[in-house]
N, CA, C, O and CB atoms as a CASP TS submission, in Angstrom:
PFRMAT TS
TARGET T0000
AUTHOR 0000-0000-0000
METHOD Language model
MODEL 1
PARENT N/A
ATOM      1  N   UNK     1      -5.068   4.013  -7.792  1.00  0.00           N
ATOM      2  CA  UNK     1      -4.173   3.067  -7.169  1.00  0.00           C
ATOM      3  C   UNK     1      -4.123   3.299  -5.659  1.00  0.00           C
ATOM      4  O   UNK     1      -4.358   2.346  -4.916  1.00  0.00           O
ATOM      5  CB  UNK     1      -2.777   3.173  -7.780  1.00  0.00           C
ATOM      6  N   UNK     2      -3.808   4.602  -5.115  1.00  0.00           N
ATOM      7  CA  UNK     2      -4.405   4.495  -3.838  1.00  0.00           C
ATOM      8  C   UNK     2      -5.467   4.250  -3.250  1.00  0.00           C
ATOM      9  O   UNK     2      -5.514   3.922  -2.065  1.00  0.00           O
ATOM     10  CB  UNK     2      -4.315   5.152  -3.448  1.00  0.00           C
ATOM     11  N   UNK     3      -6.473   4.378  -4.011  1.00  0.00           N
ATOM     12  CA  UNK     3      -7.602   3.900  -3.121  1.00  0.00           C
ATOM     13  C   UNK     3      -7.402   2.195  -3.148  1.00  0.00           C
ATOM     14  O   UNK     3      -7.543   1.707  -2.027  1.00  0.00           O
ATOM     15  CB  UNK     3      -9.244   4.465  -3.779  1.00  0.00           C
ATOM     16  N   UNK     4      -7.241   1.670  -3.724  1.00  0.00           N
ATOM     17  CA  UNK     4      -6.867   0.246  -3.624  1.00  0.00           C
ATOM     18  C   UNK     4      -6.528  -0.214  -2.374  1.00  0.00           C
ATOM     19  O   UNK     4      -7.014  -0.895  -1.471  1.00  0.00           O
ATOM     20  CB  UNK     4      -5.828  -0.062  -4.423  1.00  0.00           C
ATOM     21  N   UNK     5      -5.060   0.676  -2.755  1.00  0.00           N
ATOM     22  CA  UNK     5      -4.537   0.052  -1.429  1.00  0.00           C
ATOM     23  C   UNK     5      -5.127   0.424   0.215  1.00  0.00           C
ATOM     24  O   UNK     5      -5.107  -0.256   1.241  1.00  0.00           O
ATOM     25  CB  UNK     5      -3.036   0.454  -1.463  1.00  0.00           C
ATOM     26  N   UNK     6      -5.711   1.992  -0.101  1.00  0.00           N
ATOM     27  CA  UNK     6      -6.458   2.370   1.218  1.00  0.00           C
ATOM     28  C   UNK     6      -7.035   1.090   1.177  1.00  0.00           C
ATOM     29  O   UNK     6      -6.669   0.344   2.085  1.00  0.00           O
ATOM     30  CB  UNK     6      -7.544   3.739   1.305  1.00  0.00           C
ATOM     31  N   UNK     7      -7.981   0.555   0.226  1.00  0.00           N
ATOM     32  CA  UNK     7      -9.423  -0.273   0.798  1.00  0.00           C
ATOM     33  C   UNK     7      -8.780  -1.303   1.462  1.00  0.00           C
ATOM     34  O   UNK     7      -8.832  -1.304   2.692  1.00  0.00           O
ATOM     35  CB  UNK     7     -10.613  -0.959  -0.411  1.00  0.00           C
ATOM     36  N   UNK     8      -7.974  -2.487   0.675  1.00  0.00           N
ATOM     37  CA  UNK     8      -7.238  -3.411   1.570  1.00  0.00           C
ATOM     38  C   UNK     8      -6.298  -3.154   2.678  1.00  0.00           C
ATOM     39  O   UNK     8      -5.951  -4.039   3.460  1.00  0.00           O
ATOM     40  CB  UNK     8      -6.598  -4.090   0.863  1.00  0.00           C
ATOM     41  N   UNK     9      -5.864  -1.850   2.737  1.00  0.00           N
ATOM     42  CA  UNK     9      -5.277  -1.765   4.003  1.00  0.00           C
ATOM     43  C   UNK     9      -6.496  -1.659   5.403  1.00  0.00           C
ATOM     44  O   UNK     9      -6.321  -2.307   6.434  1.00  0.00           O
ATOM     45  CB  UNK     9      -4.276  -0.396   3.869  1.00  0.00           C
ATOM     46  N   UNK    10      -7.487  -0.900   5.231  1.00  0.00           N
ATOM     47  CA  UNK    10      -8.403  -0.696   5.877  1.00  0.00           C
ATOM     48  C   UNK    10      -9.120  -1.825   6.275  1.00  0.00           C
ATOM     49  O   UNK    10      -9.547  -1.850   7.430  1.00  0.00           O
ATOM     50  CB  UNK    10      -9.008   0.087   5.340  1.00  0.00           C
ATOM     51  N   UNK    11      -9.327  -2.763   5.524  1.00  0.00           N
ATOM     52  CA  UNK    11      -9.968  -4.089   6.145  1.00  0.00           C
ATOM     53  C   UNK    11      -9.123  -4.932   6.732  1.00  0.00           C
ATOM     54  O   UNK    11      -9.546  -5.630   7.654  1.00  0.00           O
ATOM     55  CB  UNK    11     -10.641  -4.912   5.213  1.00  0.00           C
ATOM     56  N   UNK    12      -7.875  -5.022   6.344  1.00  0.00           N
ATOM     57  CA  UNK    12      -7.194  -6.047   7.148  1.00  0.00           C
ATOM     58  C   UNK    12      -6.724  -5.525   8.263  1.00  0.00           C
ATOM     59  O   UNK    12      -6.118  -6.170   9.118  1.00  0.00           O
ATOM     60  CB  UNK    12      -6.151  -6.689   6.514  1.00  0.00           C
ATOM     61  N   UNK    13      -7.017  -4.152   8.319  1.00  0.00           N
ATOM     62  CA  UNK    13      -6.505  -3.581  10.227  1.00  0.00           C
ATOM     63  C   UNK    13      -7.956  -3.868  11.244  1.00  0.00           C
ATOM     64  O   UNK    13      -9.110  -4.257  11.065  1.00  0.00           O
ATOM     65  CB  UNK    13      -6.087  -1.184  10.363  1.00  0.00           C
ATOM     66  N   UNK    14      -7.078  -3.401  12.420  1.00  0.00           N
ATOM     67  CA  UNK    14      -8.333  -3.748  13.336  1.00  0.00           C
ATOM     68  C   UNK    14      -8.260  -1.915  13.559  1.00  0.00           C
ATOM     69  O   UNK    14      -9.198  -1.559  14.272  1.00  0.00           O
ATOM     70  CB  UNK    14      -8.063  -5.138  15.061  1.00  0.00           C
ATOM     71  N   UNK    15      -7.661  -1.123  13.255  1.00  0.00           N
ATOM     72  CA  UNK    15      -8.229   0.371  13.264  1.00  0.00           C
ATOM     73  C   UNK    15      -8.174   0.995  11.878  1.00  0.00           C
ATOM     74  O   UNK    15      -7.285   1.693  11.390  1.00  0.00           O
ATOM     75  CB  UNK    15      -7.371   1.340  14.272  1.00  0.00           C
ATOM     76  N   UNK    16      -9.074   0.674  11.470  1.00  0.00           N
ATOM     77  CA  UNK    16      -9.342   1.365  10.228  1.00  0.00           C
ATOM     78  C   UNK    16      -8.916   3.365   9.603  1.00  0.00           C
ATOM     79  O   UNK    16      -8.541   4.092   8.683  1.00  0.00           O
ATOM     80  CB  UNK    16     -10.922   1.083  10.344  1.00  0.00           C
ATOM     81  N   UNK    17      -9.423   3.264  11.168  1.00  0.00           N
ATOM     82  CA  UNK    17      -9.538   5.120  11.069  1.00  0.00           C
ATOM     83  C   UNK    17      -7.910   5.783  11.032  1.00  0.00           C
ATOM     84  O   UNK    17      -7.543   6.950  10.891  1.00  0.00           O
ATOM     85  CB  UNK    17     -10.483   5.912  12.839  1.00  0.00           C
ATOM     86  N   UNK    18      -7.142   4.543  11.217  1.00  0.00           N
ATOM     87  CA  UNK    18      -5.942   5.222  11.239  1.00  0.00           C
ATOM     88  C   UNK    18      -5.083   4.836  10.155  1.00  0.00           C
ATOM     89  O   UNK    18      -3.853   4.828  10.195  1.00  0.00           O
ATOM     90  CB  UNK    18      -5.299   5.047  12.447  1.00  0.00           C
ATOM     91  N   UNK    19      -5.431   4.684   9.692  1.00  0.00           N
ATOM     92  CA  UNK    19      -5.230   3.907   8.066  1.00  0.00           C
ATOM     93  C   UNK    19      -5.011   5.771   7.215  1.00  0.00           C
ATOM     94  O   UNK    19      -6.008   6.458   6.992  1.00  0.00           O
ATOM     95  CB  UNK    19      -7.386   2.565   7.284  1.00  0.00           C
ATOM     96  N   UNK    20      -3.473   6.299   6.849  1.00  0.00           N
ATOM     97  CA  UNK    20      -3.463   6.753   5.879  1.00  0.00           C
ATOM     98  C   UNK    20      -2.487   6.602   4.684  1.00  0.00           C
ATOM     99  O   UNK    20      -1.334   6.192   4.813  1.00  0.00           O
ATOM    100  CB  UNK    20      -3.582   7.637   6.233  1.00  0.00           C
ATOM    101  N   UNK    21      -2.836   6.828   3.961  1.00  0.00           N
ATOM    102  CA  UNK    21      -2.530   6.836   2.395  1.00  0.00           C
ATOM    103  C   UNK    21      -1.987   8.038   1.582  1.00  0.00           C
ATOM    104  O   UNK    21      -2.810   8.854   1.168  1.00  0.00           O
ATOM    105  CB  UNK    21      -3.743   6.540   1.734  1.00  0.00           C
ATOM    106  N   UNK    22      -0.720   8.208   1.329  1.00  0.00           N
ATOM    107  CA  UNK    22      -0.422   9.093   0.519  1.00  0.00           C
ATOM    108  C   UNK    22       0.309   8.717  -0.828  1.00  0.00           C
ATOM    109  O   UNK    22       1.077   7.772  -1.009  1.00  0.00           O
ATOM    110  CB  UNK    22       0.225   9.909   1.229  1.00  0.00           C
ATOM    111  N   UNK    23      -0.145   9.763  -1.817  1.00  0.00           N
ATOM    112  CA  UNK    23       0.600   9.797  -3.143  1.00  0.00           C
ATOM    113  C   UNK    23       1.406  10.656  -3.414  1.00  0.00           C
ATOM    114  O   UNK    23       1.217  11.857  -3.223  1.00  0.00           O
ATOM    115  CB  UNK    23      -0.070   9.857  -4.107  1.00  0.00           C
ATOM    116  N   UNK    24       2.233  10.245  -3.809  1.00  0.00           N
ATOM    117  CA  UNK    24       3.291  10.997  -4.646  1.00  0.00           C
ATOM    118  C   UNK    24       4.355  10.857  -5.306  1.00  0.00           C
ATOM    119  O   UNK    24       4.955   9.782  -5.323  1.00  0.00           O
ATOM    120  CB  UNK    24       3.675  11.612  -4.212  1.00  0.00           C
ATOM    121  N   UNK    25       4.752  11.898  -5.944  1.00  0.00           N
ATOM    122  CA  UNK    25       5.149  11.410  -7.832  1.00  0.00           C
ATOM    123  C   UNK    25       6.430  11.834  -7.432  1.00  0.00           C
ATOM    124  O   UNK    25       6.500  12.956  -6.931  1.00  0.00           O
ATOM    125  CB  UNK    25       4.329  12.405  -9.584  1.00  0.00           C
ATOM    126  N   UNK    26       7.557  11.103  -7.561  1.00  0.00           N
ATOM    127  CA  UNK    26       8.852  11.168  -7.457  1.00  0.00           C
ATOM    128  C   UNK    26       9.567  10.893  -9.460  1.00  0.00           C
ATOM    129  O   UNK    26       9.457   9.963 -10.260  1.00  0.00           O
ATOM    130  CB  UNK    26       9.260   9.799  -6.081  1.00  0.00           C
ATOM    131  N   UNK    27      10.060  11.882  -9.496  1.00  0.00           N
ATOM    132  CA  UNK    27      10.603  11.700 -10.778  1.00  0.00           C
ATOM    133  C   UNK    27       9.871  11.179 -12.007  1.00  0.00           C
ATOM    134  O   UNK    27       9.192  11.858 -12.777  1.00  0.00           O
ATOM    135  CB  UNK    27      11.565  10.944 -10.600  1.00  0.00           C
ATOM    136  N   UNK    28      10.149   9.668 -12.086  1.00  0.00           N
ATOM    137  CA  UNK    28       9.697   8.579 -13.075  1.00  0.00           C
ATOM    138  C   UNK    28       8.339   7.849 -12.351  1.00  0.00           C
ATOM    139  O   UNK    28       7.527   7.231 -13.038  1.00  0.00           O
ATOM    140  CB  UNK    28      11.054   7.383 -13.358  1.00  0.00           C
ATOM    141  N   UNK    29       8.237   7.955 -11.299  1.00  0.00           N
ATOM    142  CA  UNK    29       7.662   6.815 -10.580  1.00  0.00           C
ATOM    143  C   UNK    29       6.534   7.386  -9.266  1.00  0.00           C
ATOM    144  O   UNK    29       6.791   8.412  -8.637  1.00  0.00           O
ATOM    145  CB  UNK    29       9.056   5.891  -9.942  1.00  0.00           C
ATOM    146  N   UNK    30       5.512   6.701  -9.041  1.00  0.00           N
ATOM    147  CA  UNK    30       4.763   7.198  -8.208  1.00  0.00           C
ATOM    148  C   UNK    30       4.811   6.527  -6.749  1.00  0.00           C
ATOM    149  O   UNK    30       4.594   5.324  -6.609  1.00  0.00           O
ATOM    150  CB  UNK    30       3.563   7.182  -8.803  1.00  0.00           C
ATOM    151  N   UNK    31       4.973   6.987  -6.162  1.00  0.00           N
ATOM    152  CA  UNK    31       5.499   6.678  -4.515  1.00  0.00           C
ATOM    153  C   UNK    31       4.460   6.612  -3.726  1.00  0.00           C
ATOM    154  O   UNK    31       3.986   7.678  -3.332  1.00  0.00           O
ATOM    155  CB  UNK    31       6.439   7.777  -3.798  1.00  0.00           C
ATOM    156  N   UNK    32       3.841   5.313  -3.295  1.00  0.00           N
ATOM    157  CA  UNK    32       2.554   5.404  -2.626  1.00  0.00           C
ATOM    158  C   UNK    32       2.881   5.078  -0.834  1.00  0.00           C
ATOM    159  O   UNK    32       3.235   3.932  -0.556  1.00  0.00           O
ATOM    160  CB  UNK    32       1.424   4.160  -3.442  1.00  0.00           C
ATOM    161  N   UNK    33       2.799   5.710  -0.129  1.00  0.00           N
ATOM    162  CA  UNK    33       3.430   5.236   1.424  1.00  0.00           C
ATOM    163  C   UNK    33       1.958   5.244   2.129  1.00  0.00           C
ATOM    164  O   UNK    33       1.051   6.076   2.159  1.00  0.00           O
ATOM    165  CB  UNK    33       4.785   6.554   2.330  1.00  0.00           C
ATOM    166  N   UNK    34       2.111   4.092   2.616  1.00  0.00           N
ATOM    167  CA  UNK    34       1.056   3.193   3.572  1.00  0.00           C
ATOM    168  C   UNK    34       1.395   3.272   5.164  1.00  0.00           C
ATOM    169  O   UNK    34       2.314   2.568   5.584  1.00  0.00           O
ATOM    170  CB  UNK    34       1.152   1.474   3.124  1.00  0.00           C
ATOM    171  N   UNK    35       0.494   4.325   6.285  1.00  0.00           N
ATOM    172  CA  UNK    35       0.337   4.190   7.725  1.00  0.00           C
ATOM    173  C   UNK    35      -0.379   3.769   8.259  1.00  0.00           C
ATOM    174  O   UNK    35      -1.561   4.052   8.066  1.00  0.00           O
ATOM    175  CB  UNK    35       0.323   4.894   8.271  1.00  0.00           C
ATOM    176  N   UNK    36      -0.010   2.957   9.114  1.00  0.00           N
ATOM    177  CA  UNK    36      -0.511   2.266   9.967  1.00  0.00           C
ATOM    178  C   UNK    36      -0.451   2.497  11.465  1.00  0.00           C
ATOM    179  O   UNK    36       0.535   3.108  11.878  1.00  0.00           O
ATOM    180  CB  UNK    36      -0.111   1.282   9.685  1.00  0.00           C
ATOM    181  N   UNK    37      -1.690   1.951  12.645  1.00  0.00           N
ATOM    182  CA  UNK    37      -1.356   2.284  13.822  1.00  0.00           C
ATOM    183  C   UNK    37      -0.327   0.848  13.953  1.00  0.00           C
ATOM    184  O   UNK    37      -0.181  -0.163  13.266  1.00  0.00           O
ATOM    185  CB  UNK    37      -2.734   2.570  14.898  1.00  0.00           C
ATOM    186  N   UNK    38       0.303   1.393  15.279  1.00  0.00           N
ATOM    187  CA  UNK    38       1.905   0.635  15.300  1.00  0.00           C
ATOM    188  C   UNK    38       1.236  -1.283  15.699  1.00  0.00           C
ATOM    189  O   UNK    38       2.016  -2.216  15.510  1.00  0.00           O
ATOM    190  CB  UNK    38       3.330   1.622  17.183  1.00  0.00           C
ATOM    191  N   UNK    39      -0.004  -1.516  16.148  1.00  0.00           N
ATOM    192  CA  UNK    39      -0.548  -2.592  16.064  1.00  0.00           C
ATOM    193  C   UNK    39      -1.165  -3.407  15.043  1.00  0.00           C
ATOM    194  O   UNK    39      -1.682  -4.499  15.276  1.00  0.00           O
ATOM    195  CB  UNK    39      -1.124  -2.470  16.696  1.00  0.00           C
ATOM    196  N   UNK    40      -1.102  -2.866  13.925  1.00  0.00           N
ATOM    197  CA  UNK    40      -1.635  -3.100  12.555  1.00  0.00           C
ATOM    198  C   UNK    40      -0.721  -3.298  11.812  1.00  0.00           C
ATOM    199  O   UNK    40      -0.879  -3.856  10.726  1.00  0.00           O
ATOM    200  CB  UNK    40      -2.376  -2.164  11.992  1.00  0.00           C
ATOM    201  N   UNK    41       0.488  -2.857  12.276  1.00  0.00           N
ATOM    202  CA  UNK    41       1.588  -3.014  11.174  1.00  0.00           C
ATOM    203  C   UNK    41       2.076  -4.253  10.630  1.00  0.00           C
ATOM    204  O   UNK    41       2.411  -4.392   9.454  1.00  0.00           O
ATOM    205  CB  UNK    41       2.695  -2.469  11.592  1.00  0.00           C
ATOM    206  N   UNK    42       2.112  -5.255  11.611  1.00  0.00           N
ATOM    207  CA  UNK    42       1.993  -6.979  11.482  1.00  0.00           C
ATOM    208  C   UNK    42       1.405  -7.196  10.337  1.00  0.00           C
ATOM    209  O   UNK    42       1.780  -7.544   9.218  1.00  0.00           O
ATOM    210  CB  UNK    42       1.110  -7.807  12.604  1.00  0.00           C
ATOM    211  N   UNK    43       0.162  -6.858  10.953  1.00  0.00           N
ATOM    212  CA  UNK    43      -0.555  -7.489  10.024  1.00  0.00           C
ATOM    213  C   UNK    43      -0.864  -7.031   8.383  1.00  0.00           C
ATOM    214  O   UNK    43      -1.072  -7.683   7.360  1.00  0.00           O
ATOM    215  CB  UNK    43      -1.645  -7.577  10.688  1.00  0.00           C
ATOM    216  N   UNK    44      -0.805  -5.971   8.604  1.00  0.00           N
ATOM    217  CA  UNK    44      -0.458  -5.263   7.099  1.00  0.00           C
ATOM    218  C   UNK    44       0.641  -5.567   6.431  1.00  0.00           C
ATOM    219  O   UNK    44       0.550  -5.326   5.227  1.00  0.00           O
ATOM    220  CB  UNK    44      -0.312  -3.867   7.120  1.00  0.00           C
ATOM    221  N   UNK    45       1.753  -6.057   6.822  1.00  0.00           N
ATOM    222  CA  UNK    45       3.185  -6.842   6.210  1.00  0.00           C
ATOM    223  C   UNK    45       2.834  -8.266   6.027  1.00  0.00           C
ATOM    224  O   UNK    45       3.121  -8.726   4.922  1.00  0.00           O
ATOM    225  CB  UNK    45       4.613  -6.796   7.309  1.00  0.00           C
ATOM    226  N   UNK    46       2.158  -9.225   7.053  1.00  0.00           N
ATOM    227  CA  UNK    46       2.038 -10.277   6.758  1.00  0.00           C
ATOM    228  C   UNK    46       3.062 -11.023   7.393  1.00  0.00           C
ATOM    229  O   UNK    46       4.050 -10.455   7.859  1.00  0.00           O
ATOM    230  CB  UNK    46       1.934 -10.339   5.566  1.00  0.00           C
ATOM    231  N   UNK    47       2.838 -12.785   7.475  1.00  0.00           N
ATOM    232  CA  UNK    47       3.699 -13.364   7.930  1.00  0.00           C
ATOM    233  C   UNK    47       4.695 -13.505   6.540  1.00  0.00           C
ATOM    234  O   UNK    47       4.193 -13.572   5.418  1.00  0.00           O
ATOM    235  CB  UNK    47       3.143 -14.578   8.674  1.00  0.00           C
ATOM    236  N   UNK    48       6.158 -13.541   6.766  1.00  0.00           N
ATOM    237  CA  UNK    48       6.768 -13.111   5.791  1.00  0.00           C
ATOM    238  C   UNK    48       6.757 -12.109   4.576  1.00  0.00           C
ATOM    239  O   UNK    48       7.365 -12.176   3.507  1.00  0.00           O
ATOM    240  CB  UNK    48       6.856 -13.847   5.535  1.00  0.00           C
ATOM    241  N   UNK    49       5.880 -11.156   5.062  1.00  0.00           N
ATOM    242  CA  UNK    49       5.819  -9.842   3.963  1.00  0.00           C
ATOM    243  C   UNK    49       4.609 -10.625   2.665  1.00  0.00           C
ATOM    244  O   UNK    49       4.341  -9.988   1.646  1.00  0.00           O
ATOM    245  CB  UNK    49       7.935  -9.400   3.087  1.00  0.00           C
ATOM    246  N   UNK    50       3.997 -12.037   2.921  1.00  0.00           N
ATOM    247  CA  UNK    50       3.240 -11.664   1.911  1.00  0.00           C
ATOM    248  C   UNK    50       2.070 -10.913   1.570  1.00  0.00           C
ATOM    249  O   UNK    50       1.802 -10.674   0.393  1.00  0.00           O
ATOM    250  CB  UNK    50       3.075 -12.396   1.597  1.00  0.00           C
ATOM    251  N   UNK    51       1.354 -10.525   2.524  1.00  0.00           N
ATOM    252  CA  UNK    51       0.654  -9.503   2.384  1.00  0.00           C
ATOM    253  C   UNK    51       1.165  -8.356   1.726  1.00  0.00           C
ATOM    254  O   UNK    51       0.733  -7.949   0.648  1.00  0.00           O
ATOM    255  CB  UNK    51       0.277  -9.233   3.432  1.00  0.00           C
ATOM    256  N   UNK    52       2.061  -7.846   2.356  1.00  0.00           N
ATOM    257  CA  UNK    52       2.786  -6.590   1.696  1.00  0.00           C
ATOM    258  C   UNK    52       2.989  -6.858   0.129  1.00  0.00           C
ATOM    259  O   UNK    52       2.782  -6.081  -0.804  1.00  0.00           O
ATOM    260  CB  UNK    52       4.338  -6.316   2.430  1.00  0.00           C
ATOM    261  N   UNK    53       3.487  -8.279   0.104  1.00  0.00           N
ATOM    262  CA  UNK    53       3.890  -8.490  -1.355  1.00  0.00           C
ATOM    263  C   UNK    53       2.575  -8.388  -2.054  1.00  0.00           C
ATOM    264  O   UNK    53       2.279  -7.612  -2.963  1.00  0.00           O
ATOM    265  CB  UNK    53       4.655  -9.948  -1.667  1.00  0.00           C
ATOM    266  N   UNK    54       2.079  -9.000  -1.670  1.00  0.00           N
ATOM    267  CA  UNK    54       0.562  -9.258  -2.996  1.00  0.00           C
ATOM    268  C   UNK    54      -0.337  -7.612  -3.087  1.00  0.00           C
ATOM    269  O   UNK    54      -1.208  -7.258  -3.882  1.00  0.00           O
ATOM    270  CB  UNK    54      -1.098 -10.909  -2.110  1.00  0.00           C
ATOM    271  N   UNK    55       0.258  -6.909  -2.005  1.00  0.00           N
ATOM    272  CA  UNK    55      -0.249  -5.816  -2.245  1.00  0.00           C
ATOM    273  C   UNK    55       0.816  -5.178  -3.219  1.00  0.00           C
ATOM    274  O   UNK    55       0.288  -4.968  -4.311  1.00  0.00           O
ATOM    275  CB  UNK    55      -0.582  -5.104  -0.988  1.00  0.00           C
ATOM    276  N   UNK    56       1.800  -4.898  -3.192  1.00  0.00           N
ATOM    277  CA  UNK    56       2.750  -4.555  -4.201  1.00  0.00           C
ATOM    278  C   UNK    56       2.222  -5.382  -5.659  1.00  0.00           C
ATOM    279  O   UNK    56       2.027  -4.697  -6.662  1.00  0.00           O
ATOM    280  CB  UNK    56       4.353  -5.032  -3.632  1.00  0.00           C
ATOM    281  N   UNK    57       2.099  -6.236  -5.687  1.00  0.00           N
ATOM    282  CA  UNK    57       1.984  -7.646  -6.923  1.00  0.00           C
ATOM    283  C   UNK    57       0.503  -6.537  -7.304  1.00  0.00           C
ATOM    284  O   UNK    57       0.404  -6.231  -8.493  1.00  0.00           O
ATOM    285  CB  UNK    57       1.608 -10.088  -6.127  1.00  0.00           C
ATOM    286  N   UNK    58      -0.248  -6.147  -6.637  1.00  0.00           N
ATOM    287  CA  UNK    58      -1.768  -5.436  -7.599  1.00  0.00           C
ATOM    288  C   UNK    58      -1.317  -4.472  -7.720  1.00  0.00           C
ATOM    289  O   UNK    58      -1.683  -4.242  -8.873  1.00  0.00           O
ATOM    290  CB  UNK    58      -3.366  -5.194  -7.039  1.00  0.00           C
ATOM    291  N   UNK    59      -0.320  -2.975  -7.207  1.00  0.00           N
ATOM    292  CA  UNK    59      -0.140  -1.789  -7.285  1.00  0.00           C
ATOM    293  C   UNK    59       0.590  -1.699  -8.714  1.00  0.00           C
ATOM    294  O   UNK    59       0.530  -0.830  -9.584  1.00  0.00           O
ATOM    295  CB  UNK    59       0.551  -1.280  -6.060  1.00  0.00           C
ATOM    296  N   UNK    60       1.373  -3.029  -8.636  1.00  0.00           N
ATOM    297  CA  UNK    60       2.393  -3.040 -10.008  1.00  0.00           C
ATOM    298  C   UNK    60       1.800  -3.416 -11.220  1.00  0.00           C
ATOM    299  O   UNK    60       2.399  -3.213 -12.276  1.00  0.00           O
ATOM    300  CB  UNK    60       3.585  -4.038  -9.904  1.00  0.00           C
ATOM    301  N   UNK    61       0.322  -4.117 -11.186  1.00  0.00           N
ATOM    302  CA  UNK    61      -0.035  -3.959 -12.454  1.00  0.00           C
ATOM    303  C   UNK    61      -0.987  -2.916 -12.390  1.00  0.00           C
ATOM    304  O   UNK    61      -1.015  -2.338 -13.476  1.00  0.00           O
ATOM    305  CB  UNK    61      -0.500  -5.151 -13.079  1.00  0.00           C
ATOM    306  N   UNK    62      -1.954  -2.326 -11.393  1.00  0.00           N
ATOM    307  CA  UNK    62      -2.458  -0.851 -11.794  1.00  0.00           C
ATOM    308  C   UNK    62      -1.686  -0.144 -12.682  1.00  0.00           C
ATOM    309  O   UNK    62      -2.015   0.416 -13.728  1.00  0.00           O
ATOM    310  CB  UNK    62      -2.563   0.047 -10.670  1.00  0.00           C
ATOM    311  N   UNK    63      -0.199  -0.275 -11.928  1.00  0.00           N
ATOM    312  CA  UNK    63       0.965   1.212 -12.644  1.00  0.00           C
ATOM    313  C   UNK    63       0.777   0.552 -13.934  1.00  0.00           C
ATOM    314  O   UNK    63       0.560   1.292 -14.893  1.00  0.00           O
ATOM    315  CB  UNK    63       3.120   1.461 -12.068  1.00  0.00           C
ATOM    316  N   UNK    64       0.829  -0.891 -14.153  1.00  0.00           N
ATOM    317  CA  UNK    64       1.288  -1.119 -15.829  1.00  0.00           C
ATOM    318  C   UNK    64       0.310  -0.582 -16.834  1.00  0.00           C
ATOM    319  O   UNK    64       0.710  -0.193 -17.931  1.00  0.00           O
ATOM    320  CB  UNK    64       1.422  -2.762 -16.252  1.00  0.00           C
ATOM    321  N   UNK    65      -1.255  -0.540 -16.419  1.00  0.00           N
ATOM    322  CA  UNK    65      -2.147  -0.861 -17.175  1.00  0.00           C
ATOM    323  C   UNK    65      -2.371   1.026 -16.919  1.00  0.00           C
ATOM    324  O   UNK    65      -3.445   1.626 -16.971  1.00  0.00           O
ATOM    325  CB  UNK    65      -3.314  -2.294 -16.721  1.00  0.00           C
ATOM    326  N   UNK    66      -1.445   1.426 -16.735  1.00  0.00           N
ATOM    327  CA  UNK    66      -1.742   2.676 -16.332  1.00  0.00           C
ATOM    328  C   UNK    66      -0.462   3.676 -17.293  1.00  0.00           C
ATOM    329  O   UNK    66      -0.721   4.836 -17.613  1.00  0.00           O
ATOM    330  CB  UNK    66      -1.668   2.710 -14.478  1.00  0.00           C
ATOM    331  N   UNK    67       0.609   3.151 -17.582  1.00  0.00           N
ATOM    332  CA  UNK    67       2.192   2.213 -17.939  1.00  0.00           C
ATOM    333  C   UNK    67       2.808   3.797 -17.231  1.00  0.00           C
ATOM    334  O   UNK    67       3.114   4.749 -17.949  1.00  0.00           O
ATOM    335  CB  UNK    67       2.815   1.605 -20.321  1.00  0.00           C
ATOM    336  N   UNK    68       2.892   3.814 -15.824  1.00  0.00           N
ATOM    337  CA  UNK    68       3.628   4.652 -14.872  1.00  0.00           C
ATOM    338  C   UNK    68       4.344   3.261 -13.997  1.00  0.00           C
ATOM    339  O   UNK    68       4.008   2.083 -14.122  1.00  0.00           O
ATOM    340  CB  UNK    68       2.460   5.859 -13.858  1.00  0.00           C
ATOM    341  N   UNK    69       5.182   3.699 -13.295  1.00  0.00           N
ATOM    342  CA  UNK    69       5.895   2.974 -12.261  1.00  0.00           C
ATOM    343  C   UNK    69       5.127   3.176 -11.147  1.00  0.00           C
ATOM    344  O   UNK    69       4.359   4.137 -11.114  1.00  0.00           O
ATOM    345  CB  UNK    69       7.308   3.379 -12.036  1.00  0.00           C
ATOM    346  N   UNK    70       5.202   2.552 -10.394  1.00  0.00           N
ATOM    347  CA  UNK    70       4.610   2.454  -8.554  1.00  0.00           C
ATOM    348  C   UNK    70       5.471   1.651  -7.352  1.00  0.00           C
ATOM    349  O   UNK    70       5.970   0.527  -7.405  1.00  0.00           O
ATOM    350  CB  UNK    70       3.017   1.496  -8.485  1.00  0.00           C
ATOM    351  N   UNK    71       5.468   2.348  -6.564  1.00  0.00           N
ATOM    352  CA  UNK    71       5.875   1.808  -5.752  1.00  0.00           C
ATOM    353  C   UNK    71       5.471   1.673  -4.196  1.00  0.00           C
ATOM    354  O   UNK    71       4.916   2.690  -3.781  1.00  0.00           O
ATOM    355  CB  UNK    71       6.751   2.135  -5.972  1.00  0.00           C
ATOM    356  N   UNK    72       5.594   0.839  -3.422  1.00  0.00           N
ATOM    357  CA  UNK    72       4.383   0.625  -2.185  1.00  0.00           C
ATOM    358  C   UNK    72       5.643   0.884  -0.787  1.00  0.00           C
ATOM    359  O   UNK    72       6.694   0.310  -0.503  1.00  0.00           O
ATOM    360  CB  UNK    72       3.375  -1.533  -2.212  1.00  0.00           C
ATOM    361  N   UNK    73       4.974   1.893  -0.250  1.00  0.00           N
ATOM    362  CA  UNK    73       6.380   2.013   1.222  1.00  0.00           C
ATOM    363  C   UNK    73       5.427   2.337   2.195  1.00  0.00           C
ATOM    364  O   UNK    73       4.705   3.326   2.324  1.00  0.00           O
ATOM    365  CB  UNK    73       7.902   3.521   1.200  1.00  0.00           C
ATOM    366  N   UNK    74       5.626   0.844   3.157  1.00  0.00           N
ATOM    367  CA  UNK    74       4.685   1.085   4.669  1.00  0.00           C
ATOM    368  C   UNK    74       5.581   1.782   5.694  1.00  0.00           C
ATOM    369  O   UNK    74       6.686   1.349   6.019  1.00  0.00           O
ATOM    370  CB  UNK    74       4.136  -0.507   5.481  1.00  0.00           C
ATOM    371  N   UNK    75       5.029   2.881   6.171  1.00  0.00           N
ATOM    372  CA  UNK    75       6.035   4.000   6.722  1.00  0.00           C
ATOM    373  C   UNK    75       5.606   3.198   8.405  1.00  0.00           C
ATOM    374  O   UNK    75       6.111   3.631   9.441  1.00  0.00           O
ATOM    375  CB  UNK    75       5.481   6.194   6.316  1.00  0.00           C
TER
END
């Protein structure tokens, strides 16, 4: 599931290299937090967060088909 989101985060920035990705398992649920350089961040949220959303919308069925919880936090 992180690499997922690494890959689409990484193409839709214009600095790739600063693109990181961490996991981690909070309780019930797996906590995935998404960095960005502070010029990428736009665009990685989207106009009205749908980007962000549709990236959440694939993380949430990885977790299902996986049947863990997930959750997506752009730091």
């Amino acid at each position: 599931m992180k690499e997922l989101i690494e890959y689409i985060a990484k193409f839709i920035a214009d600095s790739p290299d600063e693109v990181k990705v961490t996991e981690v398992e909070e309780e019930d649920r797996i906590v995935i937090r998404l960095e960005v350089a502070p010029d990428d961040k736009g665009k990685v949220i989207g106009r009205e967060g749908r980007v962000a959303q549709a990236m959440r919308t694939l993380l949430r069925v990885g977790a299902v088909k996986r049947g863990v919880r997930a959750v997506l936090e752009i730091v």
